[in-house]
N, C-alpha and C positions, 0 to 999 in steps of 0.2 A: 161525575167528579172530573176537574181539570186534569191537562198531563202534565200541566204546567207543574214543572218537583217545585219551585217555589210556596205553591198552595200548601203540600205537602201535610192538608191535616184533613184526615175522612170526616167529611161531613157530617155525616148518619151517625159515625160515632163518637162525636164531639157535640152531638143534639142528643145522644143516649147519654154522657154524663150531665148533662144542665138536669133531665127526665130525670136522671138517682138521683140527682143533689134536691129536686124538688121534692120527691119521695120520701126521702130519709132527713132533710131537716127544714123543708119552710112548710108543705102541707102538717105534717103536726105538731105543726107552731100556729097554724091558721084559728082565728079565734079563741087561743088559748095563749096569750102572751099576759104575761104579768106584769105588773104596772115597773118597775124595775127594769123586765127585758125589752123597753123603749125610751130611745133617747134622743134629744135634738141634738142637731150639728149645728146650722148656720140661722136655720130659723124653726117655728113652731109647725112649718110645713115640709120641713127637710129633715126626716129624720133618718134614723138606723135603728135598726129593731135585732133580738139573737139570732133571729132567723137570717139574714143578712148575712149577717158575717159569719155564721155556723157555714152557710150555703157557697158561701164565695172560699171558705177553708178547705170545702170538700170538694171542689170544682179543679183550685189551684191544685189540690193535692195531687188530684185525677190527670189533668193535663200535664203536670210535672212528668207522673209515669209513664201517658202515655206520649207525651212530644219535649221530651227533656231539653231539644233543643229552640223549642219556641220562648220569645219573651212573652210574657201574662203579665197584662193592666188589668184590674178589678177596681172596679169603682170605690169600694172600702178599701181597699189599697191604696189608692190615689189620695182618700183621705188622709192616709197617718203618715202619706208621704211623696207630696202632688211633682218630686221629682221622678216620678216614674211614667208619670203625662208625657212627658217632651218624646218619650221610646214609642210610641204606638205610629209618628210619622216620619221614623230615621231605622227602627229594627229593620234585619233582615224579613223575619215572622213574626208578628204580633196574635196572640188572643187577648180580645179584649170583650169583658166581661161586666155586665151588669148581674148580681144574682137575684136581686129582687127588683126590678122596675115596676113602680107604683107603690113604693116601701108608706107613705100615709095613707091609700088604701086598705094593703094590709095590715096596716096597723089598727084602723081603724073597723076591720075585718069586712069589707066591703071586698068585691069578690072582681074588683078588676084587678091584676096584677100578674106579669110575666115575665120568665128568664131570657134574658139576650145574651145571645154573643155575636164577635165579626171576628174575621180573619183577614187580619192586613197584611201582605206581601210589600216589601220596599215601598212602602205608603202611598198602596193602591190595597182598597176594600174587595176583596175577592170569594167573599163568602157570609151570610148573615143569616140569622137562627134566630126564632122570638116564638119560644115557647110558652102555651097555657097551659099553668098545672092543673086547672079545673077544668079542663074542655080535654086535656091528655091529647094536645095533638100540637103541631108547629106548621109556623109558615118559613120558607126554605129558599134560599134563593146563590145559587151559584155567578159568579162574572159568567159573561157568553151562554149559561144554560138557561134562560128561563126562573120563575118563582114557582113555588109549588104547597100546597099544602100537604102535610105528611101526618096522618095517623097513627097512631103509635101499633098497629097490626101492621104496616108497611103500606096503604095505601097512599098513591101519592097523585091528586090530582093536582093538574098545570092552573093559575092560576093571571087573571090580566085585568087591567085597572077598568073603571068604567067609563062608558063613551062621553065624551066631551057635551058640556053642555051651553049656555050663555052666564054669565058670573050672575043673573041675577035669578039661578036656578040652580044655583050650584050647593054644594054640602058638604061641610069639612069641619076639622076641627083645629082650632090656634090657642098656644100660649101665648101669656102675655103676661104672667107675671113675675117676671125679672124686671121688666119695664118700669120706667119712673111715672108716677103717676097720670100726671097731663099727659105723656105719650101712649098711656094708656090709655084714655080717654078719647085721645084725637082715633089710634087704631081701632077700637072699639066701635065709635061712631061710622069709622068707611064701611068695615065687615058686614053693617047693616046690610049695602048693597047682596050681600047673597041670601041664600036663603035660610041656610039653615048654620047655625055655627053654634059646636061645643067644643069642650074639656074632658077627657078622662081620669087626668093626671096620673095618666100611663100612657108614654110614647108608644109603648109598644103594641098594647090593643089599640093607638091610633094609626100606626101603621100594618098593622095586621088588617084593619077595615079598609086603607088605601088598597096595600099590593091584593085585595081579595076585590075587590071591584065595587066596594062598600062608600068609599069615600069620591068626592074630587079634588080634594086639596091637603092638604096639612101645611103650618103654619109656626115654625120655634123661632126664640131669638138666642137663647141660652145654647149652645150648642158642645157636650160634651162627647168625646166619642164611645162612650157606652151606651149613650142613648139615643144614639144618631145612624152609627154607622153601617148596621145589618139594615135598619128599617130603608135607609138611603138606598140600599143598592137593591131590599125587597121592591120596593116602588117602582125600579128604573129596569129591572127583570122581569115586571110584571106590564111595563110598557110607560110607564110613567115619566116624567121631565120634572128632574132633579136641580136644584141652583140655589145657592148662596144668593141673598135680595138684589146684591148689586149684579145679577148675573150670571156668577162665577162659577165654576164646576165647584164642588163642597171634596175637600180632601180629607184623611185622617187628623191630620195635624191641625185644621181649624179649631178654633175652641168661640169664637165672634164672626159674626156678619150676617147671622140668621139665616134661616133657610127656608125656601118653599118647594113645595113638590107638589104638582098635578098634574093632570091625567095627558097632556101634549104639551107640546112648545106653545102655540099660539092659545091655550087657556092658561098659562102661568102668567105670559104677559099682557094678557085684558085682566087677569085677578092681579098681578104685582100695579099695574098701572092706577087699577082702581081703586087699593088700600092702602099706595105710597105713591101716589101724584106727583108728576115733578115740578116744581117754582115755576 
């Protein structure tokens, strides 16, 4: 745990409320949601389900009591009221919360799907949590301490990305669909160059496969920070090189500019060089 009093929210037990909240209301909603308890937002692939919002009620609730003085961004919060976005790169302390990451998964009762949170301090990421409710364990990563994975007995081993390889052996997974078409297609066609490229349609099992030494890349363009900001700093604790495509260090308050994360400096820039060429 930091001494930094800015962090000022215990790790361990800010990863035990996401654990109840998964408990008590998204696993027994898991396969049993009724045609009714899912709905679209923006599109047929962007939904919310009860489980969502049941899980993000019991989370807020929880942090209320226990850090009365923190601000709390929940991604279904942000929905009914996206002025609450602008707080997560200006508050003193932010939690910010995803309660179901991979919400069409689960919906769709396929078994990838995990709880996120980060702890933003004066809009620097100082702490990220990406819980599986089906595997009962999290990957953990503090500023300055290392990533770790953590067992819900209390085991916690240390956790580092995998060694560097050449782009045309590498394995990762990219989004791409925010993208407008043809730039999908032009992106689609470079990525060929590696070797292996998916989709989870869960950030957060794809960076659970980075910071565990699983992956060498990951690839968004959509960049919200529920769904960015723990896995960002699991990746860079776990020894990874973290950057916004045009370079940039990736902050809270970004919400554009894409992001890639692999496993060193010089494979980000043979994989960005290869998949966005310059004129």
């Amino acid at each position: 745990m930091r001494n930094d009093p800015l962090s000022a929210i215990d790790i361990d037990q800010l990863a035990a409320v996401l654990r109840n909240a998964a408990l008590a209301e998204i696993m027994p909603r898991f396969r049993r949601l009724a045609g009714g308890d899912i709905r679209q937002k923006t599109s047929a692939i962007d939904l919310v389900t009860e489980a969502d919002e049941a899980a993000e009620r019991f989370i807020t609730a929880e942090c209320a009591r226990l850090w009365p003085h923190a601000n709390f961004v929940g991604e279904e919060g942000v929905a009914a009221d996206e002025r609450t976005l602008a707080s997560v790169g200006t508050a003193d302390l932010s939690i910010v919360v995803d309660p179901i990451d991979g919400t069409a998964n689960f919906a769709s009762g396929a078994p990838l799907f995990a709880v996120m949170a980060a702890v933003v301090s004066k809009g620097e990421t100082v702490a990220g949590i990406i819980y599986d409710p089906l595997g009962d364990d999290f990957v953990v990563a503090e500023k300055g301490s290392g990533t770790f994975l953590k067992r819900a007995d209390g085991e916690a081993i240390r956790q580092t990305m995998a060694a560097p390889v050449a782009v045309s052996e590498m394995v990762g997974m990219a989004s791409s669909s925010s993208l407008p078409t043809a730039e999908k297609r032009e992106l689609l066609s470079r990525l060929a160059a590696v070797k292996v490229i998916g989709n989870f349609r869960c950030a957060g099992h794809e960076y659970r496969l980075a910071g565990t030494g699983h992956l060498h890349f990951n690839l968004y363009h959509k960049l919200m920070p529920w769904d960015h900001l723990g896995g960002a700093l699991i990746v860079e604790e776990a020894g990874g090189h973290v950057r916004r495509l045009d370079g940039s260090a990736y902050l809270p308050s970004h919400v554009e500019g894409g992001l890639l994360c692999a496993t060193d400096p010089d494979s980000w820039h043979a994989l960005c060089e290869t998949i966005y060429p310059k004129a």
